[in-house]
C-alpha positions in Angstrom: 128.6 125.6 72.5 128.5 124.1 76.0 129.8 120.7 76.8 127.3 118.5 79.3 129.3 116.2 81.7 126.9 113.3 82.9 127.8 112.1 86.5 127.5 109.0 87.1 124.9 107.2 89.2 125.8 107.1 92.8 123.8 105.1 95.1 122.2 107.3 97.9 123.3 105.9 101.5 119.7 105.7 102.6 118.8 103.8 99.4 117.8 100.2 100.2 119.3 97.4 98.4 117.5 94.6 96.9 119.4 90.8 96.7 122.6 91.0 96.2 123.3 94.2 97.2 122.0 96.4 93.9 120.3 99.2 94.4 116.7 99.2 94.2 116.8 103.1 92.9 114.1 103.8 95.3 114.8 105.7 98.8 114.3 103.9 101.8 111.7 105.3 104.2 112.0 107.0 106.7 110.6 106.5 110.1 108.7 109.4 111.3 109.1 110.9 114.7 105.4 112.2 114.6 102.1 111.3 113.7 99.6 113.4 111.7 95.7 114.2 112.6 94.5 111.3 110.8 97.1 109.0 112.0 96.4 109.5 115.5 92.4 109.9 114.5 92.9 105.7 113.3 95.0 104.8 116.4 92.6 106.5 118.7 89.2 105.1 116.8 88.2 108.7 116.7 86.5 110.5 114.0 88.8 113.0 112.2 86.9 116.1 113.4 87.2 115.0 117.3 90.7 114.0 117.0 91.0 118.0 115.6 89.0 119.4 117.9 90.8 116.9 121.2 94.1 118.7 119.6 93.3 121.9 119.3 91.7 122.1 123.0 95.2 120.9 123.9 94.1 117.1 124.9 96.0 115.5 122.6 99.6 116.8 122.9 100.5 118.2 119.5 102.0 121.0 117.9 101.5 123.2 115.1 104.2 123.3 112.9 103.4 125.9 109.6 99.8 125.5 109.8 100.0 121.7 110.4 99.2 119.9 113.3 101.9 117.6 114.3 101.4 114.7 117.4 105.1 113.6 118.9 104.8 109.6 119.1 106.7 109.7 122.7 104.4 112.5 123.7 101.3 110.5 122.3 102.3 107.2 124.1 103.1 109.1 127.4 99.7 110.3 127.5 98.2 107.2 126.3 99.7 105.4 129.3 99.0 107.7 131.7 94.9 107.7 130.8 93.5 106.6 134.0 91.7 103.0 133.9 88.4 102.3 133.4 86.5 100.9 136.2 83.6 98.2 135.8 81.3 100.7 136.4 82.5 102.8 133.7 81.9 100.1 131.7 78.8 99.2 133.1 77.6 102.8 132.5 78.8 102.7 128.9 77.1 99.4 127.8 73.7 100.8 129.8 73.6 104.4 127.5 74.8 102.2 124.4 71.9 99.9 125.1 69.3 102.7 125.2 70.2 104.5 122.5 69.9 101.2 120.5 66.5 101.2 122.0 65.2 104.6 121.2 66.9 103.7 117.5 64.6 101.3 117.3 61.2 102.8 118.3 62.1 105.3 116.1 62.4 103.2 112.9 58.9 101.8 114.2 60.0 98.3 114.7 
């Protein structure tokens, strides 16, 4: 016969504390020093598979970490900032294509 010794509860250091300092029994999170695909895929407005594919060509800073693909926040933010500027004729050029295409979309329905 074997006698069973219940610890008792010990608050984990990284557990946060509701009012009054009790526990709240639920650990507290943790920030993350990386972002995943999809994470960056939202920040970016990209689709998921371009965000892969920007990634994998070696775009996107990121490393593969056990067949995951892992973005460094500072490494992301870096990059970020050092995108060059659009000019206003990149933006010219952009709202010109968008505008056609919006035209051919519409011949095509037949409208």
């Amino acid at each position: 016969m074997s006698t069973v010794i219940p610890f008792p509860y010990r608050p984990n250091p990284t557990t946060p504390t509701g009012a009054g300092g009790t526990s709240t029994g639920r650990p507290a999170k943790v920030a993350s020093a990386v972002y995943t695909v999809a994470e960056t895929a939202e920040i970016l407005s990209l689709s998921l598979g371009s965000t892969y594919a920007l990634v994998r060509s070696g775009e996107i800073p990121a490393i593969k970490l056990g067949g995951r693909w892992l973005i460094p926040k500072g490494r992301l933010h870096r990059w970020l900032d050092d995108l060059p500027e659009a000019s206003t004729e990149d933006v010219a050029a952009e709202l010109d294509r968008m505008e056609r295409a919006e035209q051919r979309q519409h011949r095509r329905n037949g409208a």
